[in-house]
C-alpha positions as CSV (number, residue, x, y, z in Angstrom):
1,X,103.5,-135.9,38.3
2,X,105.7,-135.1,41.9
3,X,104.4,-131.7,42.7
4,X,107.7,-129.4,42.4
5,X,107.0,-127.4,45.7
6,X,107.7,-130.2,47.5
7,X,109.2,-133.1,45.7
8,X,107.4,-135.3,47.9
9,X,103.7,-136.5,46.3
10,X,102.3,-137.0,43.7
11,X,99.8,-134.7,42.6
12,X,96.0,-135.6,42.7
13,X,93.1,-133.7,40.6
14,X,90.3,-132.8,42.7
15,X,86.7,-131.0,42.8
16,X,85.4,-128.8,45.7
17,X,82.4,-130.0,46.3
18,X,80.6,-126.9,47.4
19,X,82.0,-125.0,44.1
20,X,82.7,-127.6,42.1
21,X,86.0,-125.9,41.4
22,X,88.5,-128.3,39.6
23,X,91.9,-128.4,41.4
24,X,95.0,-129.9,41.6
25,X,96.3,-130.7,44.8
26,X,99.6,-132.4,46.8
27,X,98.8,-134.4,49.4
28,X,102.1,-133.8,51.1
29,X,102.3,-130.3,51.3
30,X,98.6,-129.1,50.4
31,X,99.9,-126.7,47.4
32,X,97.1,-126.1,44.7
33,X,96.9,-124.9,41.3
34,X,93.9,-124.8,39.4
35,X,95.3,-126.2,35.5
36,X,97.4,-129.2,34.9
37,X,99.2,-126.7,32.8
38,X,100.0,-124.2,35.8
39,X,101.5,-126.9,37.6
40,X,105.4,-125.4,37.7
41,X,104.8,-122.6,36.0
42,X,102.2,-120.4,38.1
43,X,103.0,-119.9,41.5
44,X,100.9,-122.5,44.2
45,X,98.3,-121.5,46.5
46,X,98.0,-122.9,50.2
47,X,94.8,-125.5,50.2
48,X,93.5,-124.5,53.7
49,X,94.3,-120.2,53.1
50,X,92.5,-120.6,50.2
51,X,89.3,-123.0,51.2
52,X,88.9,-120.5,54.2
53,X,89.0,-117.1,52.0
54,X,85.9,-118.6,50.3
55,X,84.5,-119.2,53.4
56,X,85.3,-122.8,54.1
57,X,87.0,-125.2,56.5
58,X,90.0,-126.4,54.3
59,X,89.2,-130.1,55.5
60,X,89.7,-133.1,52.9
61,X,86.2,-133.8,53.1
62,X,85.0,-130.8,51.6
63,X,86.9,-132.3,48.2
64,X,85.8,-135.3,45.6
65,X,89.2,-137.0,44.5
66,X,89.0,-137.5,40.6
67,X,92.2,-139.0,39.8
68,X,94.8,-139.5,42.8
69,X,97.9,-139.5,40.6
70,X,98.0,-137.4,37.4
């Protein structure tokens, strides 16, 4: 799936390792939603404003890629 912010990745499901937290994230423009079925309908968060208001860095390490391309 392209993510429709964006247009320019596909977008990958990952876990937050920390919370274990289930996301869905483009690699492009770091938009996440958290349900395959929110994707396009609910608006996006930003990755790193949201990694940081639960107290974390927002760096790609802190995730586990499950699937790179849903």
């Amino acid at each position: 799936m392209i993510c429709p912010r964006c247009q320019q990745d596909y977008i990958a499901q990952a876990r937050i390792k920390v919370t274990e937290t289930v996301i869905f994230i483009c690699p492009e423009c770091d938009s996440i939603w958290f349900g395959l079925e929110k994707i396009g309908r609910m608006p996006f968060l930003d990755y790193g404003t949201y990694m940081e208001g639960i107290g974390l860095s927002g760096l790609w390490d802190e995730l586990e890629i499950l699937v790179e391309r849903i």
